[in-house]
NUZAVO-491652 format. One record per residue (C-alpha): x, y, z. Coordinates in steps of 0.02 Angstrom, whole numbers. Layout:
<vexkols>
+--------+--------+--------+
:      X :      Y :      Z :
+--------+--------+--------+
:      X :      Y :      Z :
...
+--------+--------+--------+
</vexkols>
This chain:
<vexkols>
+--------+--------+--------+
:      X :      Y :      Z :
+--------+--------+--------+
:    373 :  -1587 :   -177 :
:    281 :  -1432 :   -252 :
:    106 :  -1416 :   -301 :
:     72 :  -1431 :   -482 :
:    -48 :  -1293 :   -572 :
:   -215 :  -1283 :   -574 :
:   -342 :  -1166 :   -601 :
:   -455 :  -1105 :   -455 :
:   -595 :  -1133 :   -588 :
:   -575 :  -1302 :   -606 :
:   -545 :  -1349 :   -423 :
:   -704 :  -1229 :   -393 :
:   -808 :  -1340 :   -496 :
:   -777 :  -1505 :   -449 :
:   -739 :  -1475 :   -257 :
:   -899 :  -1530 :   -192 :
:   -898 :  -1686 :   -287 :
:   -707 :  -1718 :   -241 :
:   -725 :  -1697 :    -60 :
:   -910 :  -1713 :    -21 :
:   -992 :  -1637 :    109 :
:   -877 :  -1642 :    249 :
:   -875 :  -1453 :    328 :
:   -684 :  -1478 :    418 :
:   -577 :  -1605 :    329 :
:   -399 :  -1617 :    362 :
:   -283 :  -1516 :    227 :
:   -236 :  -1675 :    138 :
:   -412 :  -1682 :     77 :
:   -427 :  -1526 :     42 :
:   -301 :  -1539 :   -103 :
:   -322 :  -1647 :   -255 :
:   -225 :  -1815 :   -233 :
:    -97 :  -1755 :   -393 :
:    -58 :  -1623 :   -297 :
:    -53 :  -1650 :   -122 :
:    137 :  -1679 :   -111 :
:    242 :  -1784 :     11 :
:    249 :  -1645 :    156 :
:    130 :  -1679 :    315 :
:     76 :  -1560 :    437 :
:     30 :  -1563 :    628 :
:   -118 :  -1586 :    712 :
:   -217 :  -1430 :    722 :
:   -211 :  -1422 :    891 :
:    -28 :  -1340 :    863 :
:    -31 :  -1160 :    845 :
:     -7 :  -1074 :    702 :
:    140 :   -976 :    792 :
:    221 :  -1132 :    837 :
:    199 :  -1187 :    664 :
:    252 :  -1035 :    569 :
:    412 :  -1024 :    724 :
:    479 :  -1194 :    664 :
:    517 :  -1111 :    482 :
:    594 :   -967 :    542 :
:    419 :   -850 :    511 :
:    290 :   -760 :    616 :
:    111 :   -787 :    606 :
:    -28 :   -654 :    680 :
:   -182 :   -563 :    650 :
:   -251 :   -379 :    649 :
:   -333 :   -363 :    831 :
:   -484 :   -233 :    908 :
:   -475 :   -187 :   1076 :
:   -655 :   -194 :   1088 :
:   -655 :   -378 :    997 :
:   -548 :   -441 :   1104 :
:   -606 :   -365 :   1287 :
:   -804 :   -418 :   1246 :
:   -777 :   -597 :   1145 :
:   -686 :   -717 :   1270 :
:   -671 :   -851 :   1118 :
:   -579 :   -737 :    997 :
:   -459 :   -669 :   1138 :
:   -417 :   -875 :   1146 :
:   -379 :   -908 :    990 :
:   -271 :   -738 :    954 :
:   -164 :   -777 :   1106 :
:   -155 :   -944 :   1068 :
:   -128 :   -936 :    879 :
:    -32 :   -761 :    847 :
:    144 :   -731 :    878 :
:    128 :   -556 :    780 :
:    -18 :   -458 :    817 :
:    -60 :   -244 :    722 :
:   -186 :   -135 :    763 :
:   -328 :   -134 :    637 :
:   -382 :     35 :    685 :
:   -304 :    114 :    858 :
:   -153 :    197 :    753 :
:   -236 :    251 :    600 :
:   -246 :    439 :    580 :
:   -436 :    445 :    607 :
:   -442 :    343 :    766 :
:   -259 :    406 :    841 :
:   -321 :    607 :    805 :
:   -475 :    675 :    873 :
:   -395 :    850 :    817 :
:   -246 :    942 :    728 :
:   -172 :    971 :    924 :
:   -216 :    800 :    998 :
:   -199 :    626 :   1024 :
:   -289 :    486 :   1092 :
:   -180 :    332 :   1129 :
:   -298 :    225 :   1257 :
:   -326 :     96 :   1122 :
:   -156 :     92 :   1061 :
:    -71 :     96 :   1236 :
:   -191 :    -75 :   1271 :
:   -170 :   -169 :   1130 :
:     25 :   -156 :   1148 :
:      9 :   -184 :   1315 :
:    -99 :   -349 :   1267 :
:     35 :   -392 :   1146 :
:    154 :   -385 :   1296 :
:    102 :   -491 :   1407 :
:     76 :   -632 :   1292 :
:    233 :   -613 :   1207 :
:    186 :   -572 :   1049 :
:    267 :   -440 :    928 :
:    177 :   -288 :    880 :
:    187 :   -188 :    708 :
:    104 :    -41 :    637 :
:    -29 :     28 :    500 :
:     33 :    167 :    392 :
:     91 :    352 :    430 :
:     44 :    380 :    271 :
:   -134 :    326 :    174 :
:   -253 :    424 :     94 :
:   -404 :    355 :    171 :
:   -440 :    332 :    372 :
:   -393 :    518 :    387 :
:   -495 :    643 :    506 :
:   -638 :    745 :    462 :
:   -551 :    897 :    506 :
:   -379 :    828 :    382 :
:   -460 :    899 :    214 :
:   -491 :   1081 :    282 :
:   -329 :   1108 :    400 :
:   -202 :   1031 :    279 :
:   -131 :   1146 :    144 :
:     48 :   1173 :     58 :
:     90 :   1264 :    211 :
:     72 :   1162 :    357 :
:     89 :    969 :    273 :
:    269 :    942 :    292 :
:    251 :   1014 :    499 :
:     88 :    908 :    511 :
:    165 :    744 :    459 :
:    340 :    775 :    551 :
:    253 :    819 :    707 :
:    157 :    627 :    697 :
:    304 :    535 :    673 :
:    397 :    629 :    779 :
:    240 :    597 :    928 :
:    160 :    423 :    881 :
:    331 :    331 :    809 :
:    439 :    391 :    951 :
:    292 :    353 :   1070 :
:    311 :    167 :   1024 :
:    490 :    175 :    980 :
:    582 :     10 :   1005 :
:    426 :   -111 :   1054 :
:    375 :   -107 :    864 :
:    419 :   -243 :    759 :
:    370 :   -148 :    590 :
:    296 :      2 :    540 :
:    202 :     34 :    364 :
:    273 :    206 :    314 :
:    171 :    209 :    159 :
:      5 :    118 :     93 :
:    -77 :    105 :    -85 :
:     32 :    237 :   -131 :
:     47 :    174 :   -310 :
:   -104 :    181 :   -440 :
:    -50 :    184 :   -640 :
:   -248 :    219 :   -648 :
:   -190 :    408 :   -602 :
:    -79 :    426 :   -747 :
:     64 :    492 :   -680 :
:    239 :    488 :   -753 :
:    298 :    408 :   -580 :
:    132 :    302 :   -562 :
:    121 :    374 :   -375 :
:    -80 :    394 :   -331 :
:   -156 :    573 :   -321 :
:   -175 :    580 :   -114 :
:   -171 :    729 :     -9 :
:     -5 :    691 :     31 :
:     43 :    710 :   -133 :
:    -17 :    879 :   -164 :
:     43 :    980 :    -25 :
:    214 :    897 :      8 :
:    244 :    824 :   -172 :
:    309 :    653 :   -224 :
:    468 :    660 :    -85 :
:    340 :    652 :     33 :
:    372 :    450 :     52 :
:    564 :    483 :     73 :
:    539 :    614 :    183 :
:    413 :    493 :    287 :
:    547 :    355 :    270 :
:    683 :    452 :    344 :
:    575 :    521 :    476 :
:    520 :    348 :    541 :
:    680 :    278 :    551 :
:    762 :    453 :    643 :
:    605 :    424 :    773 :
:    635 :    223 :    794 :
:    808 :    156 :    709 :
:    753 :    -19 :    772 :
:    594 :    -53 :    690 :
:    560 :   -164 :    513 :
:    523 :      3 :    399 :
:    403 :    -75 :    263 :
:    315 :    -17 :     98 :
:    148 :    -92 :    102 :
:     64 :    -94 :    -72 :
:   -112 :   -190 :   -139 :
:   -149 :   -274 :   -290 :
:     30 :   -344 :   -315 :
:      0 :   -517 :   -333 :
:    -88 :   -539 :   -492 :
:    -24 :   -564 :   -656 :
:   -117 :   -426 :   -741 :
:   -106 :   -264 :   -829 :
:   -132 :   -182 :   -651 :
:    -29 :   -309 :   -555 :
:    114 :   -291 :   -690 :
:     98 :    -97 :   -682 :
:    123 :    -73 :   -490 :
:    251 :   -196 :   -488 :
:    358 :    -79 :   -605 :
:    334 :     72 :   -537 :
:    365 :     -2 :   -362 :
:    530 :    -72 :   -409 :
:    585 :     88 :   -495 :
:    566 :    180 :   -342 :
:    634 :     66 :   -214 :
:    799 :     63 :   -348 :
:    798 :    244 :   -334 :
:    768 :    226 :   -149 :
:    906 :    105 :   -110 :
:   1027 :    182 :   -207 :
:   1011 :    351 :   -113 :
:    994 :    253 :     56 :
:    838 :    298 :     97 :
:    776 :    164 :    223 :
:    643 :     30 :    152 :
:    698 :   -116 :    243 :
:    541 :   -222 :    186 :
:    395 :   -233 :     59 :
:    213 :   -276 :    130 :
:     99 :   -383 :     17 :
:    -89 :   -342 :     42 :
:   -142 :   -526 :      1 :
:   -335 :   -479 :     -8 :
:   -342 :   -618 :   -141 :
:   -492 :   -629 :   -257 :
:   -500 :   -839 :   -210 :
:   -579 :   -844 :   -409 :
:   -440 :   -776 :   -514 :
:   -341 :   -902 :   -617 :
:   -187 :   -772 :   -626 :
:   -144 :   -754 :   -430 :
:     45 :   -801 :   -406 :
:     88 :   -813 :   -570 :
:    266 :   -808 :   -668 :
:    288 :   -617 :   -659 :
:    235 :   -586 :   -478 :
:    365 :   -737 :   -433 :
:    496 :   -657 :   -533 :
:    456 :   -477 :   -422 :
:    483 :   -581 :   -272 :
:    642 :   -622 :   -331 :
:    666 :   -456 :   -373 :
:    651 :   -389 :   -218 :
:    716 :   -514 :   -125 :
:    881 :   -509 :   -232 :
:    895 :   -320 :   -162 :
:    911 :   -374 :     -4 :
:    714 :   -308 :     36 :
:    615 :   -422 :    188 :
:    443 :   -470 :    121 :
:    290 :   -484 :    240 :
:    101 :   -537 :    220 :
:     25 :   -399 :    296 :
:   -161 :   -417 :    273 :
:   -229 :   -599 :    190 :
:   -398 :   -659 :    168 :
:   -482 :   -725 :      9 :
:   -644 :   -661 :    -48 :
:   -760 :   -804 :    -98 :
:   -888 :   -719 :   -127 :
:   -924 :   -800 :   -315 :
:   -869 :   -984 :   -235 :
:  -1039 :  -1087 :   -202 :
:  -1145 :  -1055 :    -81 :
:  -1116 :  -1244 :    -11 :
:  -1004 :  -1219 :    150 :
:   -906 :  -1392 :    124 :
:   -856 :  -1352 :    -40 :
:   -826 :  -1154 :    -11 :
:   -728 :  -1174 :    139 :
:   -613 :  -1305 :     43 :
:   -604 :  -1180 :   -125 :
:   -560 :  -1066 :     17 :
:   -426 :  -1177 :     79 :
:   -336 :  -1215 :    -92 :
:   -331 :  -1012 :   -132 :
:   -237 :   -992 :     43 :
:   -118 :  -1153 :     11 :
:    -70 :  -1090 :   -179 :
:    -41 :   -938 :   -121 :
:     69 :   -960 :     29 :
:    147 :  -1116 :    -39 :
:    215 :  -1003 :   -193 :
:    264 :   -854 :    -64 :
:    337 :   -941 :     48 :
:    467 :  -1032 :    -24 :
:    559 :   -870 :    -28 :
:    687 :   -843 :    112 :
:    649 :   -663 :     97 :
:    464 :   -672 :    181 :
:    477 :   -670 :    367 :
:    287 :   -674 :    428 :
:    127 :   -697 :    368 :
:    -41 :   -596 :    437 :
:   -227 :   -649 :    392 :
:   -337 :   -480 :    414 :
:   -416 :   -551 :    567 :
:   -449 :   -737 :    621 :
:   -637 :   -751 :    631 :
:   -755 :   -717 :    500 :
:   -866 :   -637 :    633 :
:   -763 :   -487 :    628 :
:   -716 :   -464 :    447 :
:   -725 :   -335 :    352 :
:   -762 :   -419 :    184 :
:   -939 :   -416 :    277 :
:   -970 :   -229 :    229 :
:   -867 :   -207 :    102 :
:   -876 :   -345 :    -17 :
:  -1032 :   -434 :     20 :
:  -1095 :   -607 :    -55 :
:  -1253 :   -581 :   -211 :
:  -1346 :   -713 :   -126 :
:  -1342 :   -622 :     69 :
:  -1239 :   -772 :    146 :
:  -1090 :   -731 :    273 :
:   -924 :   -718 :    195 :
:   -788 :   -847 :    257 :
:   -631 :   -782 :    204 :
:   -545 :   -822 :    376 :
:   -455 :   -986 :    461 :
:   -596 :   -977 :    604 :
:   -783 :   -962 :    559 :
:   -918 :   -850 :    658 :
:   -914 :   -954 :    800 :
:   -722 :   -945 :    809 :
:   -699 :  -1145 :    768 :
:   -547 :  -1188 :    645 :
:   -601 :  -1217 :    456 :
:   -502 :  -1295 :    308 :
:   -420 :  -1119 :    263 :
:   -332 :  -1151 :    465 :
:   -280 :  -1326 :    431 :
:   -212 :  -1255 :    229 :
:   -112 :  -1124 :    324 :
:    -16 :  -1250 :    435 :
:     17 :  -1366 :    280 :
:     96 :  -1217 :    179 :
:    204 :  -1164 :    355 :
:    249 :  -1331 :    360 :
:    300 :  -1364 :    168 :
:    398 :  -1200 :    172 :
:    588 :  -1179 :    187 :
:    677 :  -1141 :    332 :
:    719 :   -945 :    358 :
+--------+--------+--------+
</vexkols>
C-alpha cells in the first residue's frame, strides 16, 4: 500500500503534537496513521545493507579516511551498515593532485583497501566537476593542454582502480539552464578549453580505461518539480538521447538527493515521469549523495528528527519503486561529520541533523524511515 500525499508543511506543523516528545520512535510513528500503509519493517538492529540486499539494492555512505581511523563508533556503524561505500574527498582532483605531474593515492589506496576487507563495493566522485579542482588547475589549463590533461587522469586514476570500482561519476553538475546556453551545459573550465564533447570524450575514456565499471551521470537539483528541476531534466534527457543513440557509454544516472526536507514539490508528477524516462532507456538510477536539510524544521529535536524522517520515507518510497534504481547513498551517516554544518547552517546556531545517526553516532527516526522505505520497495 502506497503513501498518500501530503505536504511537508502540514506534517511540519503538527508533528510535535502528533508524536510528542519522543526523540527515537519506531517508523510507524513517525508516519501519520492514514498513511502508514500495511508494510512492516525489521528491527533496527538489522543493517541497512541487509535491508536494502533483500530488495535487490545497495545501501552505503561517503567515508574519510581520517573519520574513520580516529572515531572507533563511526568505523562501527559504516562497516556494519554500508554495503557500498565512495570517497568523499581522496579522488577528487584537489585531494588526488598535489601538481600537474603528480599524484597522491595514500588515501585512496586505504579507503579501497577498507572497502575490501569488509566486503563492501566501492564507487567513485567525478573526473569531471568544476569545483574541488587544484590551485595550480586555473593557471596551467588552456585550449592547448585540456584534452592531454584530462586523458592523462583517466588514463592514470581510472585504470589505477580499474575493475574494483563499482561506479564511476564521469560528469557532475554539468547542467545549469541559469548559464543560458542553447545546450543548457554549465560554463566550467572544462567547457572552455575542450568544448561541449568534452563529456563524450570523458565517457569514452572511462570506459576504454575500466570496461567493467557502472559509468554514471551524476546531476543536482533533479528532483523537484520546478522551473529549475523541469529545466535540467530536459536538457539531461536530450543529451543522454543523443548519447545513446551514438553509443556513447552512460550506463546510469546519479540523483544528488540533497533534499530541501521543506519543499512541498519534491517527487512530484514530472520528476516521476523522468524516472520513467530514463528508466524506459534502459539507464540504471542511483542515489548518490542524500541528506535533507532541516534547517527551517523546528528547533524541537523530537519533532525535527521525525519531519526529518517523513522527507527521507517520501522520497525513497517514490524512488524506489522503480526497478531501475539499484542503490541508495546518504552523504555520510553521522551528523557529526556533515557537511550541511558549514555550508548550510541553521538561523538559530543549532546542529544540523540531516543524517540516520546523530553526533554521537546513535540511530534516529531518519535510520528507522530508511529501513521502512527498503522494506516497502519492490524487488530488483
Amino acid at each position: 500500500m502506497g503513501i498518500k500525499e501530503v505536504t511537508r508543511r502540514k506534517f511540519i506543523r503538527n508533528v510535535a503534537t502528533t508524536f510528542g516528545a519522543c526523540r527515537l520512535l519506531p517508523l510507524h510513528s513517525a508516519i501519520p496513521s492514514a498513511e502508514k500503509g500495511s508494510a512492516q519493517y525489521d528491527a533496527p538492529t538489522t543493517p541497512l545493507k541487509d535491508q536494502a540486499a533483500r530488495k535487490g539494492l545497495l545501501y552505503g555512505s561517503c567515508v574519510q579516511r581520517k573519520q574513520l581511523t580516529s572515531d572507533s563508533a563511526l568505523e562501527g556503524i559504516t562497516v556494519a551498515q554500508c554495503g557500498i561505500v565512495v570517497p568523499e574527498v581522496a579522488l577528487k582532483w584537489d585531494h588526488l593532485r598535489p601538481s600537474p605531474t603528480t599524484y597522491d593515492f595514500a588515501d585512496a589506496d586505504w579507503l579501497l583497501n577498507f572497502a575490501q576487507q569488509n566486503q563492501m563495493k566501492f564507487r567513485a566522485v567525478p573526473i569531471i566537476w568544476h569545483e574541488a579542482l587544484p590551485r595550480w588547475f586555473a593557471e596551467y589549463m588552456s585550449p592547448q593542454n585540456a584534452k592531454q590533461l584530462l586523458l592523462d587522469h583517466i588514463s592514470t586514476v581510472v585504470g589505477r582502480y580499474a575493475s574494483t570500482m563499482h561506479s564511476w561519476d564521469v560528469v557532475n553538475e554539468v547542467i545549469s539552464p541559469d548559464d543560458k546556453r542553447a545546450d543548457g551545459l554549465r560554463d566550467t573550465p572544462w567547457l572552455r578549453n575542450l568544448g561541449p564533447g568534452h563529456i563524450e570524450m570523458a565517457f569514452r575514456a572511462v570506459h576504454e580505461a575500466d570496461t567493467n565499471a557502472l559509468l554514471t551521470w551524476n546531476e543536482n537539483w533533479l528532483e523537484e518539480d520546478s522551473a529549475l528541476g523541469d529545466a535540467k531534466r530536459g536538457f539531461l534527457l536530450q543529451h543522454l538521447k543523443d548519447f545513446l543513440s551514438r553509443g556513447v557509454p552512460v550506463q546510469a544516472i546519479g540523483l544528488q538527493s540533497h533534499i530541501f526536507g521543506d519543499h512541498a514539490n519534491v517527487a512530484g508528477p514530472h520528476f516521476r515521469e523522468f524516472l520513467s524516462q530514463i528508466t524506459d532507456m534502459g539507464l540504471k538510477i542511483i542515489i548518490t549523495e542524500m541528506d535533507i536539510r532541516e534547517r527551517t524544521f523546528p528547533n524541537d529535536i523530537a519533532a525535527r528528527d521525525q519531519a526529518t524522517a517523513f522527507a527521507y520515507h517520501h522520497y525513497l518510497h517514490t524512488v524506489l519503486e522503480h526497478k531501475s534504481v539499484i542503490a541508495v547513498l546518504t552523504w555520510g551517516l553521522s551528523d557529526k561529520y556533515t557537511w550541511l554544518t558549514q555550508h548550510d547552517p541553521r538561523a538559530d546556531k543549532a546542529p544540523v541533523r540531516p543524517l540516520p545517526y546523530d553526533a554521537n553516532v546513535q540511530p534516529k527516526p531518519a535510520r528507522y524511515a530508511i529501513a521502512h522505505a527498503f522494506d516497502q520497495a519492490p524487488s530488483r
